[in-house]
C-alpha positions in Angstrom: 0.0 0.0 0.0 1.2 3.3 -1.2 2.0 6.2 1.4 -1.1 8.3 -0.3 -3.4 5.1 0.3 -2.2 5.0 3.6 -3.1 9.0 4.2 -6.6 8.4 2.3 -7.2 5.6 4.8 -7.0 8.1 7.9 -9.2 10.9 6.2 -13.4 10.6 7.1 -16.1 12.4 5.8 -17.0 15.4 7.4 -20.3 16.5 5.4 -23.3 16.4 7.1 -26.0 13.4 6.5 -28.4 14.1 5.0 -31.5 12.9 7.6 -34.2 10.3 6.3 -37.4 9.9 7.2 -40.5 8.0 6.5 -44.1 9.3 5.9 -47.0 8.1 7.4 -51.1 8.8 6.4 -54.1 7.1 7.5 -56.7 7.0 4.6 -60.2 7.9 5.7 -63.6 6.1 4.0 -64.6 9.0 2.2 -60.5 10.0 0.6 -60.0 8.9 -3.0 -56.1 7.6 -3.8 -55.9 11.1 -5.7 -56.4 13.1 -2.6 -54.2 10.2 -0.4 -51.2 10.6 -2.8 -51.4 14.8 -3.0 -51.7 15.1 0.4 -48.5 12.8 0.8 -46.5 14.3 -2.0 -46.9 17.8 0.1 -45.9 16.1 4.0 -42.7 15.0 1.4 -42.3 18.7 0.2 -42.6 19.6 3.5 -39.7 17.1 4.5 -37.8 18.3 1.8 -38.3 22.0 3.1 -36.7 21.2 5.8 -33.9 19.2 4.7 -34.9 15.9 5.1 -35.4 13.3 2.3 -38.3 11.1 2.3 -37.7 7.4 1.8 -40.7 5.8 1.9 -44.4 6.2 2.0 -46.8 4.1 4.6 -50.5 4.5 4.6 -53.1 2.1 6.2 -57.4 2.3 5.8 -59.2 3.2 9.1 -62.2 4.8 10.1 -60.4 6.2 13.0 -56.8 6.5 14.6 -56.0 4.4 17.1 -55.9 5.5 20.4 -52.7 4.3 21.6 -50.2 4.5 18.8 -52.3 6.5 15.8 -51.9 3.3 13.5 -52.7 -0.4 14.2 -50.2 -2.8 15.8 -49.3 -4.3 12.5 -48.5 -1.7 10.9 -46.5 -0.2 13.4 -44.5 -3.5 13.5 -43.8 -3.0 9.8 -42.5 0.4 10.0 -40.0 -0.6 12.8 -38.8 -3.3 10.7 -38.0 -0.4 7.9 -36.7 1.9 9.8 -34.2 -0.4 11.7 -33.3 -2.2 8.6 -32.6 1.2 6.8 -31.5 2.8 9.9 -33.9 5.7 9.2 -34.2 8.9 11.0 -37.2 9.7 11.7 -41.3 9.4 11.5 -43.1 11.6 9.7 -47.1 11.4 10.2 -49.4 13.6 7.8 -52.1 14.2 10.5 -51.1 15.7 14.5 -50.5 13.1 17.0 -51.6 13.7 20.6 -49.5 13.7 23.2 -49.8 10.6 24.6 -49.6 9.0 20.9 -46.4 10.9 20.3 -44.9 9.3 23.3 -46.0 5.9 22.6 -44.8 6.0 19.4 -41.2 7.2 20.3 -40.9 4.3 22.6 -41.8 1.6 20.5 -40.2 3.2 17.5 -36.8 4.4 19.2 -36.3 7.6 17.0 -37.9 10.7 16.4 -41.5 11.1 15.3 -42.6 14.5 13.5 -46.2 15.2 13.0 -47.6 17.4 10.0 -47.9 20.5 12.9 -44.3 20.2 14.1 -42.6 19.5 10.7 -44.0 23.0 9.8 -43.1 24.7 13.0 -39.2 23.6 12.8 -40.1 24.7 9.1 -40.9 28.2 10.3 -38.2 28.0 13.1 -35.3 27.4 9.7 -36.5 30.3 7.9 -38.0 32.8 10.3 -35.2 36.1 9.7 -36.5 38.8 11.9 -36.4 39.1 15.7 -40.4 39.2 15.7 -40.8 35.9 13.5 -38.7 33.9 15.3 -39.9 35.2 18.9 -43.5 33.9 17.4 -42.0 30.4 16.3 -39.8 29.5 19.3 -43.0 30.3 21.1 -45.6 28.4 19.4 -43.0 25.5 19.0 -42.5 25.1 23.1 -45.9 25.6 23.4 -46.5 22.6 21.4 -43.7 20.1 22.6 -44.6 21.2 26.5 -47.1 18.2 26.6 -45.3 16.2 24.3 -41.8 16.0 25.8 -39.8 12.9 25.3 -36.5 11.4 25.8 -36.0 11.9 22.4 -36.9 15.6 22.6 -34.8 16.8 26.0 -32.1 19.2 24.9 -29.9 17.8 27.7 -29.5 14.5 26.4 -26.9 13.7 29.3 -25.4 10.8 29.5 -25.9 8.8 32.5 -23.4 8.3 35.4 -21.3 4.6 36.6 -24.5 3.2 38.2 -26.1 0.5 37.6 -29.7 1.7 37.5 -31.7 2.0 34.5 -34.1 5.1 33.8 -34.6 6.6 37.0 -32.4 10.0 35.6 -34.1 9.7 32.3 -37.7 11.5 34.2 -36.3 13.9 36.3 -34.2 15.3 33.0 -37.5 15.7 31.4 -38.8 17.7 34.1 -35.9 19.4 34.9 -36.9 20.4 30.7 -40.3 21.3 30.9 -39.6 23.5 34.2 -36.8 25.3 31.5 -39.7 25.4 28.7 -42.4 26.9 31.0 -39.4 29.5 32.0 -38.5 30.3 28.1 -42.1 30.5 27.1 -42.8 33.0 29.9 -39.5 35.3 28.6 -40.9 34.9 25.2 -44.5 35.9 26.1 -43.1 39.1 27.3 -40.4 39.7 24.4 -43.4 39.2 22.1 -45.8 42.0 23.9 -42.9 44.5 23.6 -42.3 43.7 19.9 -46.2 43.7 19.2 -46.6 47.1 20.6 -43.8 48.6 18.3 -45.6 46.9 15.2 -48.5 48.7 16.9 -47.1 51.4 16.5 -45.9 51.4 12.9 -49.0 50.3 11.9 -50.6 53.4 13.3 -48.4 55.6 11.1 -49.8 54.1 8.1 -53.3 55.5 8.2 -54.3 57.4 5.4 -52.8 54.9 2.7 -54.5 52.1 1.5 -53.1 48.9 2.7 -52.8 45.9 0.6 -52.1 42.2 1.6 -50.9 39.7 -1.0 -52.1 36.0 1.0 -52.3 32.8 -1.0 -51.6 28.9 -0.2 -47.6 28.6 0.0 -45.4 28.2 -2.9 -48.2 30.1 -5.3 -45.9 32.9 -6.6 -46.9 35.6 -4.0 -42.9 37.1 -3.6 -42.4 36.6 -7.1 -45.4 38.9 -7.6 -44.0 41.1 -4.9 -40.6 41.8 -6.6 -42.2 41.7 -10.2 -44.4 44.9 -8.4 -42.1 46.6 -6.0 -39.1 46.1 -8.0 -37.5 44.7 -4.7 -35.1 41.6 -4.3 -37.2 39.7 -1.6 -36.6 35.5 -1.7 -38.7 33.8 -3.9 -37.9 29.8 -4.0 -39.7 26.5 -5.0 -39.7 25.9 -1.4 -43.0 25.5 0.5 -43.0 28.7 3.1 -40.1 30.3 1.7 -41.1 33.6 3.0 -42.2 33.5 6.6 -41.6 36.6 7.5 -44.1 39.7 6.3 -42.9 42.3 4.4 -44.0 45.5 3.4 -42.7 47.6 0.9 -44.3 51.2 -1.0 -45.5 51.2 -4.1 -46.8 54.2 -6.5 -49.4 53.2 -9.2 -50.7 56.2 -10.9 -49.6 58.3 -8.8 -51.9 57.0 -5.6 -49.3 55.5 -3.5 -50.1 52.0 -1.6 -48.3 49.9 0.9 -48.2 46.4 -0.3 -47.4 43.4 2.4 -46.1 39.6 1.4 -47.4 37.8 3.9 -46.9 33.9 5.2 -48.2 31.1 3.0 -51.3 29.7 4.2 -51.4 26.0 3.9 -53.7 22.5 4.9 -53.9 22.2 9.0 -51.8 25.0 9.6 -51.1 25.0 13.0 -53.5 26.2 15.9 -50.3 27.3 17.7 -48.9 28.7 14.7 -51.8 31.5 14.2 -52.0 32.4 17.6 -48.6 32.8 17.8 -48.3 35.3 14.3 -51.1 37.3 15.1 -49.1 40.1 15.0 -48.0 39.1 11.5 -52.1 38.1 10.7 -52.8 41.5 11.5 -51.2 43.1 8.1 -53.9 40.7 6.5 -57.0 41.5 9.0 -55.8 45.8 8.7 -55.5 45.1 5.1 -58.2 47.5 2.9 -57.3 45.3 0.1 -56.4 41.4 -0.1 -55.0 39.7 -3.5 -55.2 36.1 -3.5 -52.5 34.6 -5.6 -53.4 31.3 -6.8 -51.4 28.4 -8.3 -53.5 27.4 -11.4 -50.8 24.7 -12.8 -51.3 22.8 -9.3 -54.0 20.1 -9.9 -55.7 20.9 -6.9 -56.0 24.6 -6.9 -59.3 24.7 -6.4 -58.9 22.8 -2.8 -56.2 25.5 -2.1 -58.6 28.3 -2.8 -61.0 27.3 0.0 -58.2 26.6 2.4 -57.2 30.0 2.1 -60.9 31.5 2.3 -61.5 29.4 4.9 -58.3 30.3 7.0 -59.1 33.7 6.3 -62.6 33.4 7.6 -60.6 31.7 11.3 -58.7 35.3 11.8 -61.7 37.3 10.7 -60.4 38.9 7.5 -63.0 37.1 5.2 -65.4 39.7 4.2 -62.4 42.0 3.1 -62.3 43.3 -0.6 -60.0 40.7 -3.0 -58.9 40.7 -6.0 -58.5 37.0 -7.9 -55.2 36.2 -9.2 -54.6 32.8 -10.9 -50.7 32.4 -11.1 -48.5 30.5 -13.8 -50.5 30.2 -16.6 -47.5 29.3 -18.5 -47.4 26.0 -17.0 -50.8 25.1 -17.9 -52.2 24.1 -21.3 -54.5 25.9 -22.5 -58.0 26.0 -24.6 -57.1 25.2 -28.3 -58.8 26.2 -30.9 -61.4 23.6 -33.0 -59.2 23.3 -36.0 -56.3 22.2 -33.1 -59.0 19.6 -31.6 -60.1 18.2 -34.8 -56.5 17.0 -35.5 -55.7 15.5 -32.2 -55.9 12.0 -31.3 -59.0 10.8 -28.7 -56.6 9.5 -26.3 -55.0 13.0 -26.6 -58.0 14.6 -25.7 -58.6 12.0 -22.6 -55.0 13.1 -21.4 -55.1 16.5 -21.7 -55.8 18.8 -18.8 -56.9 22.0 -21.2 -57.8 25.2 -18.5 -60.6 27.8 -20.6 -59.1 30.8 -18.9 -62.7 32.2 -20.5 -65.3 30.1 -19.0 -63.3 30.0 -15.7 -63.2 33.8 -15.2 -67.1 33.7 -16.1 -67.6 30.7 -13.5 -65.9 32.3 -11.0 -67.5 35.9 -11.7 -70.9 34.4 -11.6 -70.1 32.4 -7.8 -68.2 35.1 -5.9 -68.5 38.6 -8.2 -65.0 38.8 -8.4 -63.4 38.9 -11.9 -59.9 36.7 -11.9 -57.0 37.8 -13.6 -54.7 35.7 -15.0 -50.7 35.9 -15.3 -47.7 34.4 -15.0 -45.2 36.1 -12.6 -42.4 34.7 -13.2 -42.3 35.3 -17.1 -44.1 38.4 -17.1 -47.1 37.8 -19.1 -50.2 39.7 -18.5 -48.2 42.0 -15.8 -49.8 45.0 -17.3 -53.0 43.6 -17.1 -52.1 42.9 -13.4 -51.2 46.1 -12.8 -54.2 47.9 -14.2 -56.6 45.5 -12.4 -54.4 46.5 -9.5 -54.7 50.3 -9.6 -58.7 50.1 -10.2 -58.5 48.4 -6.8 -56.7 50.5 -5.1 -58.2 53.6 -6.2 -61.5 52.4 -5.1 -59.7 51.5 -1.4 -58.2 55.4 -2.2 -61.3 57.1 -2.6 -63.0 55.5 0.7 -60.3 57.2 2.5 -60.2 60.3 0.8 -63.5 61.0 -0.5 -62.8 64.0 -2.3 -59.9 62.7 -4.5 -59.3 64.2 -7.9 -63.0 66.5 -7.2 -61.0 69.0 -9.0 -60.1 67.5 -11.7 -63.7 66.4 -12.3 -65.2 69.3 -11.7 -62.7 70.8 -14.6 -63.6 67.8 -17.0 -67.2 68.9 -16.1 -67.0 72.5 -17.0 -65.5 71.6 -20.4 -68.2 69.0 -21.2 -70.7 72.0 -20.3 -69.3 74.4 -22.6 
């Protein structure tokens, strides 16, 4: 063996690895295999978010959870088999686990188990940038593990001393954790009141320009609308909840000047915890004068999206606000073609094709809820303008509520030259 062999042999790999998990969903009577597999393919986007890479998929038909463990005996046996074999990470579970469930299940399972409200609070705990956001995060997330505190979840994982007992340490460390979480949550109670009161104040020296919210399910294109608009460099990834933070930047359409606000990414069983805790951050949506919901219409279920988002706005009482329709990357979806295009194609083309009529949609929509959609495509800029116009109608009619008497002069000029 050469000298370099023998120095290649001493070297180990120092990059992180990468943590694995498996996901876990019980499917209900009434859920179709479509609905099963979307809802799974987002708790692995959700994974992903957060740096960890699902492995494997486990679902199992019941009317109810059980009790004790969330999932039947033999099933549970089978997913211990996996994860030992595959020395896997972690448990992932698409619905939220009480806390005796969570407890049971990270004894019989020995490694972490995630469910679909914690994955998204560590989510929000990653990317949260300002001092507010994370105040709100850390807060919701001890509020949440209080009851749920584990072994595998102490923070002082100590090791254990020369005797010969078993476990006895193990309890009073968990104590000894949740006396340090009720102390933390206390602190951060009281950092949060101070930082609310200063957004309280901001917020008062914004009256007298209209305020407008963009809100949407996360990952529709709302901060790639928010740059297109405000010219500003604010993230914008295919990441779910890549903005967690709200933002709020000036704009100037026609020379009526607006406050525009990104705000977080709404998204299925968001949290309890999590919208108590952001209510600060809800609040540039409930003061809003004007809300836009941005819509993905290339995600197959859009429409499921769009009443999530209604109906979380309904929960933090902003749902009888103004809004204006916005159905997002219409470059990614195929459109209506024309009947010289339909007579050529194939009838198995047809039964494949997912054609959107951007025409009878807008009337659809305009006939249920009197809004009229626009559509665009933020990212490639098409139909921007007509974005923008749509836009400044809006505002102006938020403009005039607040000042009444706006551009009077000008028609009572355009008045007097009708006359003569």
């Amino acid at each position: 063996m050469s000298k370099y062999s023998r120095k290649l042999q001493k070297l180990f790999d120092t990059a992180p690895r990468q943590e694995t998990a498996v996901l876990v969903s019980l499917i209900r009577q009434q859920q179709s295999d479509f609905e099963v597999e979307e809802h799974l393919e987002e708790l692995s986007f959700l994974a992903e978010t957060l740096g960890v890479k699902a492995v494997y998929r486990f679902t199992q038909r019941m009317e109810k959870p059980d009790i004790r463990t969330f999932i039947g005996k033999g099933k549970l046996e089978e997913i211990l088999a996996y994860i030992t074999h595959f020395e896997v990470d972690m448990v992932i579970f698409d619905d939220d686990l009480s806390p005796s469930q969570m407890k049971n299940l990270e004894n019989e399972l020995k490694v972490k188990v995630y469910d679909r409200s914690l994955l998204i609070l560590d989510i929000f705990l990653q990317r949260a940038q300002t001092a507010q956001a994370k105040t709100q995060v850390e807060l919701a997330r001890y509020q949440y593990l209080l009851p749920r505190l584990t072994r595998m979840w102490t923070h002082l994982e100590r090791q254990r001393g020369g005797t010969s007992t078993r476990g006895g340490a193990g309890e009073k460390e968990i104590e000894t954790d949740k006396r340090d979480i009720r102390n933390k949550i206390t602190l951060l109670k009281q950092k949060l009141r101070q930082i609310e009161k200063q957004g309280e104040t901001q917020r008062k020296g914004r009256k007298g320009i209209v305020r407008v919210a963009l809100v949407g399910y996360t990952n529709v294109g709302k901060s790639t609308l928010m740059n297109l608009i405000t010219k500003t460099d604010i993230l914008a990834e295919n990441k779910l909840f890549a903005t967690v933070d709200s933002t709020v930047r000036k704009v100037v359409l026609e020379q009526i000047p607006f406050l525009l606000s990104d705000t977080v990414g709404f998204i299925r069983k968001l949290p309890t915890h999590l919208i108590e805790s952001f209510k600060s951050t809800l609040d540039e949506i409930r003061e809003a004068d004007l809300l836009v919901h941005v819509v993905d219409i290339s995600h197959p279920n859009y429409e499921d999206h769009i009443a999530v988002v209604n109906q979380t706005l309904r929960e933090i009482n902003a749902g009888d606000k103004p809004i204006l329709l916005v159905f997002n990357k219409i470059d990614l979806v195929e459109t209506m073609p024309s009947e010289e295009e339909i007579m050529e194609m194939s009838e198995m083309d047809l039964q494949d094709a997912d054609f959107k009529d951007f025409g009878a949609l807008a009337e659809a929509y305009k006939k249920k809820t009197g809004i009229e959609p626009v559509f665009m495509a933020a990212g490639s800029g098409q139909n921007v303008d007509l974005f923008r116009e749509r836009l400044t109608e809006e505002v102006k009619k938020q403009h005039l509520k607040i000042y009444p008497h706006y551009l009077s002069d000008e028609v009572i000029s355009f008045e007097g030259k009708e006359n003569g």
